[in-house]
C-alpha positions as CSV (number, residue, x, y, z in Angstrom):
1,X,-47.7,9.6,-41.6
2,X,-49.0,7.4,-38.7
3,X,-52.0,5.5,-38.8
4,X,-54.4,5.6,-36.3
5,X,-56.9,3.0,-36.7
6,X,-58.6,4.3,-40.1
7,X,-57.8,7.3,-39.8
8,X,-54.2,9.0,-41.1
9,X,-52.8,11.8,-38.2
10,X,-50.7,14.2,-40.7
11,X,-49.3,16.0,-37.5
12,X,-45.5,16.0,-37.8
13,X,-43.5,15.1,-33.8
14,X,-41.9,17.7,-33.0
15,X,-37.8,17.2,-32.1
16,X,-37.2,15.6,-28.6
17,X,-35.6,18.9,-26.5
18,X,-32.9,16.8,-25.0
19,X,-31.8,16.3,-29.1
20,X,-30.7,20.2,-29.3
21,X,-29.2,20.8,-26.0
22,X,-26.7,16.7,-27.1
23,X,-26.1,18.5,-30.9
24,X,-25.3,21.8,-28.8
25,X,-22.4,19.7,-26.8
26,X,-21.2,17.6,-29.6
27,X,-20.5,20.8,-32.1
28,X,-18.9,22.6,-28.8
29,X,-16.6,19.1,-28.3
30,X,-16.0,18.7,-31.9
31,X,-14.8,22.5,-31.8
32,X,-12.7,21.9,-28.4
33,X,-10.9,19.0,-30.4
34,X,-10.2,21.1,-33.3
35,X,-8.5,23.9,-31.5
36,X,-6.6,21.2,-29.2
37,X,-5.4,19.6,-32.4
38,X,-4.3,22.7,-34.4
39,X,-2.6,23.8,-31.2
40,X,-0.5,20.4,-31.2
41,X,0.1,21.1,-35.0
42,X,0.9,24.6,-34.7
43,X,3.8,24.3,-32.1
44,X,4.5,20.9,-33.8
45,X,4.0,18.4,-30.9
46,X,5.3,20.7,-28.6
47,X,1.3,21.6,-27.1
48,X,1.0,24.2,-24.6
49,X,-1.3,23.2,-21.3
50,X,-4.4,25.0,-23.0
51,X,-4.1,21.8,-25.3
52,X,-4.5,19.4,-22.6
53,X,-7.0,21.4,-21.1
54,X,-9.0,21.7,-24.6
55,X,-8.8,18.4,-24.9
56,X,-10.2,17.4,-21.6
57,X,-12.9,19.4,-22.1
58,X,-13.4,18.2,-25.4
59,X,-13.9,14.2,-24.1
60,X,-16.1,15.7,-20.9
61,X,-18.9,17.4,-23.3
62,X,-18.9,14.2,-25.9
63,X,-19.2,12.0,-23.2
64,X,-22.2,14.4,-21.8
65,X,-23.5,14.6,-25.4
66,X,-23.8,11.1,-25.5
67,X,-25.7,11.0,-22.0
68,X,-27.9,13.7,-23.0
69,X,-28.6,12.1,-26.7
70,X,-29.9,8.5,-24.7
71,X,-31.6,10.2,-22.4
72,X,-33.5,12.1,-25.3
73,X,-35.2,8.6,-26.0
74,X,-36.8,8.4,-23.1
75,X,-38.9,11.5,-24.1
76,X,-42.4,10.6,-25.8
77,X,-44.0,10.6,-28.8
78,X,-41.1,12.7,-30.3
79,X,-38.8,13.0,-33.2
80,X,-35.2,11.6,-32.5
81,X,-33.5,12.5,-35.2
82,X,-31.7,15.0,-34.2
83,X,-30.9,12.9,-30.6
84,X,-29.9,9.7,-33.3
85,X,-27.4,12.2,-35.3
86,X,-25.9,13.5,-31.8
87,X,-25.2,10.5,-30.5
88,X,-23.2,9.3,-33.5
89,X,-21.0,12.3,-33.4
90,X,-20.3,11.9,-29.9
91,X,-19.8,8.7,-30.7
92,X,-17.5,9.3,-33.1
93,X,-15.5,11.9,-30.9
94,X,-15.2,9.3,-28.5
95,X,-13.7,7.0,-30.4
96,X,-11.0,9.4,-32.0
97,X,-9.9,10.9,-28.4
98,X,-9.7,6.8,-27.1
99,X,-7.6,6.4,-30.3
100,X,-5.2,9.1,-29.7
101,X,-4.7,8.4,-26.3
102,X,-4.2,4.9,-27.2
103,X,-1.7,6.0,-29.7
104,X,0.3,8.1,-27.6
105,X,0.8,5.6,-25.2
């Protein structure tokens, strides 16, 4: 509920669009990962090139995840909650491809 001088506005925001289209890109990276990594484990280290190429993919859409969950704050008077979940599992996928890239160095 926000206040509005006296008066209570019990109209709920609605979800900022940019929001759907980051969650859209970080379930598509977080499913790129997945199948690069059980392709690794599958041929036990041994990964074909669809690997590498999954994988790629994979750290392109979570880094455009992330762009498109900040640019979702820019949109007004909306709800970011869905933008504010996005951008932590980007985030997150971010940090785990920088971590195995790190590690494999």
């Amino acid at each position: 509920m926000e206040r509005i001088g006296n008066k209570v506005s019990y109209i709920k925001k609605p979800l900022a669009k940019a929001g759907f289209v980051a969650a859209g890109l970080a379930a598509a990276a977080f499913g790129f990962m997945a199948a690069a990594v059980g392709f690794a484990y599958h041929t036990q280290g041994n990964a074909p090139p669809v690997a590498a190429a999954l994988g790629f993919c994979s750290i392109i859409t979570s880094v455009s995840s992330f762009a498109y969950g900040i640019f979702s704050f820019f949109e007004k008077e909306k709800n970011y909650l869905l933008a504010k979940i996005s951008l932590v599992a980007a985030g997150m996928l971010i940090l785990i491809w920088l971590f195995m890239i790190i590690i494999a160095l």
